[in-house]
C-alpha positions in Angstrom: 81.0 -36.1 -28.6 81.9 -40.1 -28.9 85.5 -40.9 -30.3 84.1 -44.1 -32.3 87.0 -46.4 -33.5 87.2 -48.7 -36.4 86.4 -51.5 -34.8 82.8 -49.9 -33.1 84.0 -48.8 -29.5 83.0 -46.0 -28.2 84.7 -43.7 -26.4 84.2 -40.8 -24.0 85.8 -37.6 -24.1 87.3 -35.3 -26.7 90.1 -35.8 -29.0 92.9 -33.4 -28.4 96.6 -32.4 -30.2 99.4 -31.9 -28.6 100.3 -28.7 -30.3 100.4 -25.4 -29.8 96.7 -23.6 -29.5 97.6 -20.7 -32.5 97.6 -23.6 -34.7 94.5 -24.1 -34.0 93.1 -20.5 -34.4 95.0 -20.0 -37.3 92.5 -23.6 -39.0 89.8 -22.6 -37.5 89.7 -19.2 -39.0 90.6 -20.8 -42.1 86.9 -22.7 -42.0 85.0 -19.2 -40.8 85.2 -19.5 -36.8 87.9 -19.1 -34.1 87.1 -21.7 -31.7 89.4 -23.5 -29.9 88.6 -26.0 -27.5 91.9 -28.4 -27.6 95.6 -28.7 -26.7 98.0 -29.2 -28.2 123.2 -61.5 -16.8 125.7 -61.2 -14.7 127.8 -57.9 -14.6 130.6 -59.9 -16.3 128.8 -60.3 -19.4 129.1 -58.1 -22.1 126.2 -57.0 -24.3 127.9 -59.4 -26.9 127.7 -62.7 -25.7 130.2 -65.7 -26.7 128.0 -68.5 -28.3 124.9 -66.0 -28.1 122.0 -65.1 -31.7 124.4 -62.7 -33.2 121.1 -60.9 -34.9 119.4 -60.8 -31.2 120.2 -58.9 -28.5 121.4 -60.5 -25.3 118.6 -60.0 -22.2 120.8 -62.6 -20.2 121.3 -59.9 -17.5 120.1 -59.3 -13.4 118.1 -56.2 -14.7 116.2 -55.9 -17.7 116.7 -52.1 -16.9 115.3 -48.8 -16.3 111.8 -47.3 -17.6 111.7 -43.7 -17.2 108.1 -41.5 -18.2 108.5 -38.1 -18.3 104.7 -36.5 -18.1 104.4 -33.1 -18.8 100.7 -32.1 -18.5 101.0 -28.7 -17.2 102.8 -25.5 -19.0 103.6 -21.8 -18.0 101.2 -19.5 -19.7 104.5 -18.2 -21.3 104.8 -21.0 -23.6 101.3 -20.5 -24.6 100.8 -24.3 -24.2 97.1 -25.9 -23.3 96.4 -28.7 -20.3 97.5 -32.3 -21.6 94.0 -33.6 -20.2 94.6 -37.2 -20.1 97.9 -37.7 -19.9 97.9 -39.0 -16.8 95.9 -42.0 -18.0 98.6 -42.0 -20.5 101.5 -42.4 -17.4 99.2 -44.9 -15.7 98.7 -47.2 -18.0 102.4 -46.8 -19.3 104.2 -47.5 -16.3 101.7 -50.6 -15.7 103.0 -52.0 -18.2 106.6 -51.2 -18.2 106.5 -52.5 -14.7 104.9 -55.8 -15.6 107.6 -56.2 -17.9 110.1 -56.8 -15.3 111.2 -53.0 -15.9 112.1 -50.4 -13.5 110.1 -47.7 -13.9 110.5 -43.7 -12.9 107.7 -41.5 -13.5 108.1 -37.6 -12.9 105.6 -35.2 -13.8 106.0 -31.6 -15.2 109.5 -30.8 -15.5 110.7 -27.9 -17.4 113.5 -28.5 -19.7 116.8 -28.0 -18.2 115.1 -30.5 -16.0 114.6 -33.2 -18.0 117.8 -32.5 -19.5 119.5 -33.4 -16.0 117.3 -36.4 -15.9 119.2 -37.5 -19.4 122.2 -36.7 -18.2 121.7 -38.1 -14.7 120.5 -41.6 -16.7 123.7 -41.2 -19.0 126.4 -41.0 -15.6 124.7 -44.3 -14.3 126.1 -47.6 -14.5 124.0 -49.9 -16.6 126.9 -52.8 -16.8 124.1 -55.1 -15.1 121.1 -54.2 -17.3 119.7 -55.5 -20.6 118.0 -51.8 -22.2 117.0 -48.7 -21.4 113.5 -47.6 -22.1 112.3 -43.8 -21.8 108.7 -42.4 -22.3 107.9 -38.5 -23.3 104.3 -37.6 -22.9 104.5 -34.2 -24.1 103.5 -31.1 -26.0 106.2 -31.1 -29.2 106.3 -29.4 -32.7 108.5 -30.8 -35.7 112.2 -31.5 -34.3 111.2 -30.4 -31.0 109.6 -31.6 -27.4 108.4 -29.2 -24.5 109.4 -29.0 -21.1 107.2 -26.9 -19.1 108.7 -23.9 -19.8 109.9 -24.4 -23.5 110.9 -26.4 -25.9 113.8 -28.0 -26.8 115.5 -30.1 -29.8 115.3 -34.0 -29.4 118.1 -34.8 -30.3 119.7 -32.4 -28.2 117.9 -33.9 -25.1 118.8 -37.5 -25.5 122.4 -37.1 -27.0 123.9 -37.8 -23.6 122.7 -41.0 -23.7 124.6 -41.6 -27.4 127.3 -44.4 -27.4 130.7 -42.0 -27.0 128.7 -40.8 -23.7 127.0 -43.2 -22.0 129.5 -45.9 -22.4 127.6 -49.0 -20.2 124.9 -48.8 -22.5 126.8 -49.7 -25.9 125.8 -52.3 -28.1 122.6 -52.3 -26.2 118.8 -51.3 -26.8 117.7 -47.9 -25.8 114.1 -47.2 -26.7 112.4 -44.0 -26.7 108.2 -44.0 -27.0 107.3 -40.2 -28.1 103.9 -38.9 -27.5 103.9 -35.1 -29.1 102.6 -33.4 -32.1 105.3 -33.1 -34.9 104.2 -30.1 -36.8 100.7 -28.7 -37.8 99.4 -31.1 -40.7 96.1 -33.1 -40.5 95.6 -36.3 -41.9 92.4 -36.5 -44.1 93.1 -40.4 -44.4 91.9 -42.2 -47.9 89.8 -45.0 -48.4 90.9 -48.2 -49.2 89.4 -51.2 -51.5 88.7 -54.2 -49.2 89.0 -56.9 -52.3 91.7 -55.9 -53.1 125.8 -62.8 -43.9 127.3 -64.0 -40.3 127.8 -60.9 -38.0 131.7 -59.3 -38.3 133.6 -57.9 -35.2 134.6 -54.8 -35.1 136.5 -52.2 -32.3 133.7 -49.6 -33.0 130.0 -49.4 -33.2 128.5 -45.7 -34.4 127.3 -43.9 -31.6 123.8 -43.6 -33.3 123.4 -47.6 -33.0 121.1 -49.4 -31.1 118.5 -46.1 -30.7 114.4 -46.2 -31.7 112.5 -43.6 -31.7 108.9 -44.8 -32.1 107.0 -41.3 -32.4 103.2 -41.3 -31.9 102.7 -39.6 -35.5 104.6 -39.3 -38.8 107.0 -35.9 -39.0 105.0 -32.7 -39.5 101.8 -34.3 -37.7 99.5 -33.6 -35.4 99.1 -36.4 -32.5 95.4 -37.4 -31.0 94.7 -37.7 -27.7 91.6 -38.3 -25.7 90.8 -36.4 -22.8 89.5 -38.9 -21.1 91.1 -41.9 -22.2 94.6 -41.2 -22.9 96.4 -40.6 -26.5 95.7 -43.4 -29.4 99.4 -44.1 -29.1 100.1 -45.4 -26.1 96.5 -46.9 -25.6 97.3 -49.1 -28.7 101.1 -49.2 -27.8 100.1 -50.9 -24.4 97.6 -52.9 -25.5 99.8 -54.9 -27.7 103.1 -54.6 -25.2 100.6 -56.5 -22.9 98.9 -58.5 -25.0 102.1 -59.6 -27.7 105.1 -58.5 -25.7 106.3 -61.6 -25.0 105.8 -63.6 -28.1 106.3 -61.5 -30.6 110.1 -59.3 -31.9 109.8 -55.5 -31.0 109.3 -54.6 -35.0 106.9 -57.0 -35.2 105.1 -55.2 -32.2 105.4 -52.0 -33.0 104.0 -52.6 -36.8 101.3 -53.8 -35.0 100.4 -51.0 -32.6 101.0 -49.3 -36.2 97.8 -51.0 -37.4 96.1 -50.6 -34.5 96.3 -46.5 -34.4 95.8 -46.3 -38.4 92.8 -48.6 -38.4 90.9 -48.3 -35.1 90.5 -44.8 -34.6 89.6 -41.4 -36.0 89.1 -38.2 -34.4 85.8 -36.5 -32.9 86.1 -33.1 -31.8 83.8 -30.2 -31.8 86.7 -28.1 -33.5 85.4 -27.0 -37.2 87.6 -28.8 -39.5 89.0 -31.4 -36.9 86.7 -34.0 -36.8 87.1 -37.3 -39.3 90.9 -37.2 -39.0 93.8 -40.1 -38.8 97.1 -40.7 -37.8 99.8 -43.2 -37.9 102.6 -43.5 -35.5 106.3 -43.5 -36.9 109.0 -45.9 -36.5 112.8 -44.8 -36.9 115.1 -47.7 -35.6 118.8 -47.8 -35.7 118.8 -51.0 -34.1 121.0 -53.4 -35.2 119.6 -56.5 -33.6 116.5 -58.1 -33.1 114.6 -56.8 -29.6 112.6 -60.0 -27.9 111.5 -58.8 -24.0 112.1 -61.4 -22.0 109.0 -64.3 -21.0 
């Protein structure tokens, strides 16, 4: 079946969650069948500088920083997790971009979770004096609060807490950016239709260790996330399309509002799943920056 998009592209393949498979069973029971087809500057500088936008973050650095994609596409038949078919596309196209943007990017590919919780940590114990951000990419299974390794799940927050500002202490006062591809729980989006006519910064000795996070998740909390087979999830397609296309012009909220538009208006699921088919989604933005983001030209 044809994923066909808002704007009249077609696409091959069959749209996919990245959720557990009884979730599945349990809906399509619910509408009289069980099948189930789907898955779920220099180092001197500090980030502050004197004479620098105090609302914009300082990029004046050698490094913009590191990129690192975690892709899990394969899971133990314990956790009872499906084949991320076309996640891979996902990781390509990701890292492209990232890599275009001056980062340095890190791809690894199916690690179970005390693994990527040593990738954390391992990113956490490195000295980041000479670089602008940090940028980290989960393509994933997940369910609401949670993201799978291969084995398992674990709690975000417990995965990335190593990287918080009383642990990871070259990284303070600076941007760390985390792009979420996962399902967040087991609703489905029926969408609605819509009528077309229709002060100077203060210093301070302390920053909270929360600052300077976002979390841009591919769907809002207790959501399923689409992604194609074939052509990778709606999330990161749009999310690179408008990195390459707007990433230099335009202030990361900006950007991310419209990758926003882009995944409410331009697609909707097709899948041979009773029940599945005709559904929407919208990506979620939770920032605790505390600064304007511009990537460097």
């Amino acid at each position: 079946m044809a994923d066909v998009g808002a704007d009249g592209d077609v696409q091959s393949g069959e749209d996919s969650l990245d959720a557990r498979p009884s979730f599945f069973k349990r809906r399509s029971a619910a509408n009289g069948k069980n099948e189930e087809e789907t898955d779920s500057a220099p180092s001197s500088k500090s980030s502050i500088s004197v004479g620098a936008d105090p609302f914009r973050y300082n990029m004046d650095y050698p490094s913009i920083g590191t990129c690192l994609i975690i892709n899990n596409k394969n899971f133990h038949k314990s956790t009872g997790m499906n084949t991320r078919n076309g996640t891979d596309v996902d990781a390509a196209l990701v890292a492209k971009t990232f890599k275009s943007m001056g980062y340095d990017v890190r791809v690894v590919t199916d690690r179970s979770v005390s693994e990527m919780k040593q990738l954390m940590l391992a990113v956490s114990k490195e000295d980041h004096s000479r670089r602008a951000s940090f940028v980290c990419v989960l393509l994933s299974h997940g369910d609401e609060g949670v993201i799978y390794g291969t084995d398992g799940c674990e709690k975000f927050d417990t995965l990335v807490n190593c990287l918080k500002g009383h642990r990871c202490s070259t990284l303070v006062g600076k941007p760390k950016l985390f792009f979420i591809q996962a399902c967040r729980g087991t609703d489905l989006d029926e969408g609605a239709l819509v009528e077309t006519d229709s002060v100077a910064e203060q210093t301070s000795e302390k920053i909270p260790v929360e600052a300077d996070f976002l979390y841009a998740y591919s769907t809002a909390p207790g959501y399923y996330s689409w992604r194609n087979t074939a052509n990778g999830s709606w999330f990161m397609q749009s999310l690179c399309e408008v990195l390459q296309q707007y990433g230099s012009k335009l202030e990361l909220m900006q950007l991310m509002t419209r990758v926003n538009h882009k995944v409410a208006m331009n697609f909707e699921s097709a899948s041979e799943l009773p029940g599945f088919s005709g559904k929407k989604q919208i990506p979620c933005i939770v920032s605790m920056l505390t600064k304007d983001f511009y990537f460097p030209c």
